[in-house]
C-alpha positions as CSV (number, residue, x, y, z in Angstrom):
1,X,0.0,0.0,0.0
2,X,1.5,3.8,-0.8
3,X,0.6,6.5,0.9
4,X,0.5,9.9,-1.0
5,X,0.3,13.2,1.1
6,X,-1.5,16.1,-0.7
7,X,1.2,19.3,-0.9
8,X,0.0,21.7,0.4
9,X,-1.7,20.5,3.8
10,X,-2.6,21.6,6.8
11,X,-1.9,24.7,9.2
12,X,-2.2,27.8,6.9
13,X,-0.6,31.3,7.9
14,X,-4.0,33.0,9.8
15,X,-4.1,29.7,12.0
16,X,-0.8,29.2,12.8
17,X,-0.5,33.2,13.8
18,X,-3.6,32.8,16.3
19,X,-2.3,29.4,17.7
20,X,1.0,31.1,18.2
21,X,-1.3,34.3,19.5
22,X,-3.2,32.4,22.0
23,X,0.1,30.2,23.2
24,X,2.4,33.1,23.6
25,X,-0.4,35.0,25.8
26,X,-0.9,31.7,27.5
27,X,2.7,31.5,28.9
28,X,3.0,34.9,29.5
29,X,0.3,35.5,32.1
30,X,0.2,31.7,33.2
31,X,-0.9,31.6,36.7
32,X,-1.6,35.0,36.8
33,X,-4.5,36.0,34.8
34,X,-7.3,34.0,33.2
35,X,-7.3,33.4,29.5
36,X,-10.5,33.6,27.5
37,X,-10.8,32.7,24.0
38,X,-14.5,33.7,22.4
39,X,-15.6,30.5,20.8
40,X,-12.6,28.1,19.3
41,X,-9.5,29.5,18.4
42,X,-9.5,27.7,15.7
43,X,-11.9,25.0,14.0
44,X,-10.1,22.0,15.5
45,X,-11.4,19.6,18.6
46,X,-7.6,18.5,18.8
47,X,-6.3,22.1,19.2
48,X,-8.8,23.3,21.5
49,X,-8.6,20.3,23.7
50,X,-5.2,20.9,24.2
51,X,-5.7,24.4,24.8
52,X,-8.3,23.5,27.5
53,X,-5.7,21.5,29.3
54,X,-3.6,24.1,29.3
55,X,-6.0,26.4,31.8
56,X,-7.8,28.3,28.6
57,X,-11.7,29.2,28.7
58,X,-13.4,29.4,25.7
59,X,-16.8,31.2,25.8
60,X,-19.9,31.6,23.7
61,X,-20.2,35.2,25.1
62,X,-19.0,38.1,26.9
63,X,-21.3,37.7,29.2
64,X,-19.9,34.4,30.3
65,X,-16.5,36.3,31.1
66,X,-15.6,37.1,34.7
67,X,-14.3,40.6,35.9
68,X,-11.4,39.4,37.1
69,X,-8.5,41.0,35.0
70,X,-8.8,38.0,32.5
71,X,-7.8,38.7,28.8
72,X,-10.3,38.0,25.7
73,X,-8.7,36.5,22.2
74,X,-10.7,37.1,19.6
75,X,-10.4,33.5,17.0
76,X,-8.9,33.8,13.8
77,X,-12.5,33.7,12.3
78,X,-12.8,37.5,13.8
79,X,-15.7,38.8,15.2
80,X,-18.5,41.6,14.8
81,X,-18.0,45.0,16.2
82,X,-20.8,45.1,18.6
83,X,-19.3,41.8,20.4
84,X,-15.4,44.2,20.2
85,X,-17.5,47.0,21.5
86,X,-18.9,45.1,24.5
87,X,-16.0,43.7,25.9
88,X,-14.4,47.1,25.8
89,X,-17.3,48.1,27.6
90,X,-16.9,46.0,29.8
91,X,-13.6,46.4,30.6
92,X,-11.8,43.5,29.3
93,X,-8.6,43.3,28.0
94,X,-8.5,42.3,24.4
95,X,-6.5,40.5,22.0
96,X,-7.0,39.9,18.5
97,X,-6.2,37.1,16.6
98,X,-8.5,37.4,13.7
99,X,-6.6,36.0,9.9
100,X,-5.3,39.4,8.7
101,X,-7.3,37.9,5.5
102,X,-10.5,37.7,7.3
103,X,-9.4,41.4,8.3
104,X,-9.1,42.4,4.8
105,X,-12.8,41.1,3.6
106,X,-13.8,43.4,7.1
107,X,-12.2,46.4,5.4
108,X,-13.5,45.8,2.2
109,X,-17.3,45.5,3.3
110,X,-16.8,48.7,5.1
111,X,-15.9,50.3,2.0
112,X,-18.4,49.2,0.0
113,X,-21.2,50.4,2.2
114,X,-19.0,54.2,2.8
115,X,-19.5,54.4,-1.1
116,X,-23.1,53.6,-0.8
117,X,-23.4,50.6,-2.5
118,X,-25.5,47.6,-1.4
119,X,-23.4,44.9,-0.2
120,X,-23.8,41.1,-1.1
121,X,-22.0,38.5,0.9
122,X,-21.4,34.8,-0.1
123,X,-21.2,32.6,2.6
124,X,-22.7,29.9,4.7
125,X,-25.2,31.4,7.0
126,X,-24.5,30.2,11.0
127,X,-20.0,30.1,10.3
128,X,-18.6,32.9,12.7
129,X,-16.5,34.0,9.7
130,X,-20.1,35.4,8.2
131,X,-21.1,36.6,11.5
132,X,-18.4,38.6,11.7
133,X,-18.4,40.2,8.4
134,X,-22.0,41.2,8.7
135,X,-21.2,42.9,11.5
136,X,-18.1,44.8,10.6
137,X,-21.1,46.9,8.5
138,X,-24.2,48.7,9.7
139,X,-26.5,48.5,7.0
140,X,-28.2,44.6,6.2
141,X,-26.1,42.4,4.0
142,X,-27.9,40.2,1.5
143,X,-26.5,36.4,1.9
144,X,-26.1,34.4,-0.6
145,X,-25.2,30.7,-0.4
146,X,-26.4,29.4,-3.8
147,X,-27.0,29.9,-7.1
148,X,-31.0,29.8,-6.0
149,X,-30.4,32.8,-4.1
150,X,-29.1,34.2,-7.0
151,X,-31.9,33.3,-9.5
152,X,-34.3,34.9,-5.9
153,X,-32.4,37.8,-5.4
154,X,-33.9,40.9,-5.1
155,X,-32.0,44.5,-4.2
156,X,-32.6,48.2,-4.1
157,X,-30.8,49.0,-7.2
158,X,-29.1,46.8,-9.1
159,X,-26.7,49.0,-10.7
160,X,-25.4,49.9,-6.9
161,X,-24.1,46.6,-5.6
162,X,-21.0,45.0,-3.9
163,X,-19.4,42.0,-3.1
164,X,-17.8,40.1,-1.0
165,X,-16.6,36.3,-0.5
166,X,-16.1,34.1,3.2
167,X,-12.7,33.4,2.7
168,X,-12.8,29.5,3.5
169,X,-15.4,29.0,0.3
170,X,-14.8,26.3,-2.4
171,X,-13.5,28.2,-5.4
172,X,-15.4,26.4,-8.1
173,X,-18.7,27.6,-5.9
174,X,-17.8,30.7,-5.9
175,X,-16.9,31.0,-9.2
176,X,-20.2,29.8,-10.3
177,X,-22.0,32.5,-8.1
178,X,-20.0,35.1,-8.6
179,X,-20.5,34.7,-12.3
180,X,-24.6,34.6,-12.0
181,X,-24.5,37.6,-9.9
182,X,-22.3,39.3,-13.2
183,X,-24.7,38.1,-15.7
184,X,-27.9,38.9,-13.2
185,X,-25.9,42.5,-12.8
186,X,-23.5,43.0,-14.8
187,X,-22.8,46.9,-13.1
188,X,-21.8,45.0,-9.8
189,X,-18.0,44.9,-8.2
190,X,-16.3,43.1,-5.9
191,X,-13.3,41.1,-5.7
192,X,-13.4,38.1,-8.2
193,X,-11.9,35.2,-6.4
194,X,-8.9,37.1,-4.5
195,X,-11.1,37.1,-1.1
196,X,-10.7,33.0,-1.2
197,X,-7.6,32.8,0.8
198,X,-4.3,31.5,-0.9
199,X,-4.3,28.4,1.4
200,X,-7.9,27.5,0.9
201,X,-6.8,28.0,-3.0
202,X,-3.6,25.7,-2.5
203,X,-5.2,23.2,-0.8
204,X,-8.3,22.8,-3.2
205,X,-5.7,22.9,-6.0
206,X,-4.0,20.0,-4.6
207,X,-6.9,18.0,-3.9
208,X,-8.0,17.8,-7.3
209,X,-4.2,16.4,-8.7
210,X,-4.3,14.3,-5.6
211,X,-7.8,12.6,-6.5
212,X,-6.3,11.4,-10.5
213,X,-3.7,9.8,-8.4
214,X,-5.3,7.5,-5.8
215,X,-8.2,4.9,-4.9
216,X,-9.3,7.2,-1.7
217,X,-8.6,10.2,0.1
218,X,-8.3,10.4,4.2
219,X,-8.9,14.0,5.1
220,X,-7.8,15.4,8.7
221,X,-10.2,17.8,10.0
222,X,-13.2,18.6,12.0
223,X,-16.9,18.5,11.4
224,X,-17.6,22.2,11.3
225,X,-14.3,23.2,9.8
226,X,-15.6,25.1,6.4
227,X,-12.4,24.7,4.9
228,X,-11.8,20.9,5.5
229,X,-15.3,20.0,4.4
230,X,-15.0,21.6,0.7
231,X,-11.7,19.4,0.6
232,X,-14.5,16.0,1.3
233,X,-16.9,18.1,-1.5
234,X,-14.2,18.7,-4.3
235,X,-13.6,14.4,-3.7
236,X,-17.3,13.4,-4.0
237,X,-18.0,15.9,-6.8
238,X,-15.3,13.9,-8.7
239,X,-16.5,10.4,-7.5
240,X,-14.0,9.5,-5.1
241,X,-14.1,7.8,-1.8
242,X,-13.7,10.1,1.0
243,X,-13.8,10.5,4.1
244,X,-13.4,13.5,7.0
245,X,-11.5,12.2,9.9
246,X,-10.2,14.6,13.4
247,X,-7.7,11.7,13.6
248,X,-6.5,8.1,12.9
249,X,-9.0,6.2,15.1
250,X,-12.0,7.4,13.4
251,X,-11.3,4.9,10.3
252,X,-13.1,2.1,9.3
253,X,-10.4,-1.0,8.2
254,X,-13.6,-1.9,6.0
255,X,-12.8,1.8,3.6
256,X,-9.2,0.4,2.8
257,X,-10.5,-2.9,1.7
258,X,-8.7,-3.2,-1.8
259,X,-7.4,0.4,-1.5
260,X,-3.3,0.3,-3.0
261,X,-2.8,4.0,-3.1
262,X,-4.3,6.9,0.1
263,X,-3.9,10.1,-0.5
264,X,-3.9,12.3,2.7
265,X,-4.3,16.0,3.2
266,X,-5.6,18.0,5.9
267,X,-7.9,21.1,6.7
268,X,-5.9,24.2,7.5
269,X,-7.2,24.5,10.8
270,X,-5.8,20.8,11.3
271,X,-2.2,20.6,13.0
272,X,0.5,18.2,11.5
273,X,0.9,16.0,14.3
274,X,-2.8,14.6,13.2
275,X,-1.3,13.5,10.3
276,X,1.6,12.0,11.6
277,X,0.1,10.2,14.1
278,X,-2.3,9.1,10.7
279,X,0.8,8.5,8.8
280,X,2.5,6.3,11.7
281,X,-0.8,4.1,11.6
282,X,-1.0,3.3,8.4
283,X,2.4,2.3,8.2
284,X,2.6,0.2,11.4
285,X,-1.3,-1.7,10.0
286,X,-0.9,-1.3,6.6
287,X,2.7,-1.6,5.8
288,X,2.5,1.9,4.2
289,X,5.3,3.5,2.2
290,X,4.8,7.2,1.8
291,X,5.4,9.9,-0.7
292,X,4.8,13.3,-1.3
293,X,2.1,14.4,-4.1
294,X,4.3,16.5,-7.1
295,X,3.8,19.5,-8.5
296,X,2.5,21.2,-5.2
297,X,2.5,24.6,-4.1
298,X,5.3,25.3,-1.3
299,X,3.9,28.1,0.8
300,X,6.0,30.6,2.6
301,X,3.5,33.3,3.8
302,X,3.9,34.9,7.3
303,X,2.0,36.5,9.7
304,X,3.3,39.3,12.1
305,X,2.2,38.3,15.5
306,X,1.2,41.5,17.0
307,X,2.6,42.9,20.5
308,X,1.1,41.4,23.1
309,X,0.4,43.5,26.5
């Protein structure tokens, strides 16, 4: 049996800069002050759990915060402004760690709406990504998820309308929207496909040369990881066994049945010691050899970590 890992995979940039965010502040006021993190840093059970042994609270709202001198990281999936503007109110020190990319689609909306244009926003409806970009803006934002709501949407003027994209998205969806909405109205502007970040790009890319190569794909990630999931939707879109995994126990012996050649890649909210530990397995049950997919994208983008108080 070979095993062929996907290139890229796993942490991107944003989530390695608010891992490194939440575990610098972590050792810094250790034993001192309590650390809060406002839903998961991340969208990885394995990361948070470790995060959780490690002393860190993580909240579903400010309300749930003590006043005790604790400090408040904002994930990398950012936040709106009321929720910033509450905990300031209320006194609590804050850290953000939102993707600067995330940041960027935040500046972008804002934009929009100061030059008086309606603003459309494709997304899915309940991720915090979209919760936070609706409210980074104070007029409503029309969501669209599908090219249904495309075919049903209805707006003010149509020769006054914005875009803009959640950046964890799979590019051919978007693609496919983004060109009804020009042909529905063709005076509207917005970013083509740049607000799709590079690594949810990469690793899309490479999951569609990995899929030619092998009988089935193992992908590391957890259930409400956005990014992760489109990896399982560009596999079953092109008829391939696959299967979503947060780590090597979750497989079934029965899906490698007849398999000769897996092809592994990972979310980029999934760390890379998931896929070792997959790696390891399959080589100790399976008798594995391993290689690495060619022809993929080496990424060297870098994300300042800000000061930290």
């Amino acid at each position: 049996m070979e095993i062929i890992l996907a290139e890229p995979r796993g942490f991107c940039a944003g989530v390695k800069r608010a891992v490194d965010i939440l575990s610098i502040t972590l050792e810094k006021y250790r034993n001192k002050r309590k650390v809060y993190v406002l839903h998961e840093i991340v969208h990885n059970k394995y990361v948070v759990e470790v995060f959780k042994k490690q002393g860190v609270v993580f909240v579903n709202n400010i309300e749930d915060i003590e006043e005790n001198g604790g400090i408040l990281i904002f994930s990398a999936h950012g936040v709106s402004k009321s929720i910033e503007d509450k905990a300031k109110r209320k006194g609590i020190q804050i850290i953000n760690a939102t993707c600067p990319l995330v940041n960027k689609v935040h500046k972008e909306a804002k934009r929009y709406e100061d030059n008086g244009r309606e603003l459309i926003l494709i997304g899915h409806k309940n991720h915090p990504e979209v919760k936070g970009i609706r409210g980074r803006v104070n007029n409503r934002i029309i969501l669209v998820q599908t090219l249904q709501n495309v075919h049903d949407l209805k707006v003010k003027n149509p020769n006054n309308l914005s875009y803009v994209t959640q950046t964890t998205l799979s590019v051919d969806d978007t693609r496919e929207i983004i060109t009804a909405l020009k042909l529905k109205f063709p005076n509207i502007i917005g970013p083509n496909l740049k607000n799709i970040c590079y690594a949810t790009q990469n690793r899309q890319n490479a999951v569609k040369k990995l899929v030619e190569i092998v009988d089935i794909v193992l992908i590391i990630g957890s259930e409400n990881s956005s990014n992760s999931n489109r990896l399982l939707d560009l596999c079953t879109a092109r008829e391939k066994k696959a299967y979503l995994i947060d780590n090597y126990s979750y497989i079934d012996k029965s899906w490698l049945q007849g398999v000769e050649k897996i092809g592994i890649t990972a979310g980029a909210s999934a760390p890379n010691i998931l896929v070792d530990e997959l790696i390891n397995h399959l080589k100790i049950n399976m008798n594995a050899k391993v290689s690495v997919m060619s022809g993929g994208v080496t990424e060297n983008v870098q994300f300042k970590i800000p000061n930290l108080v």
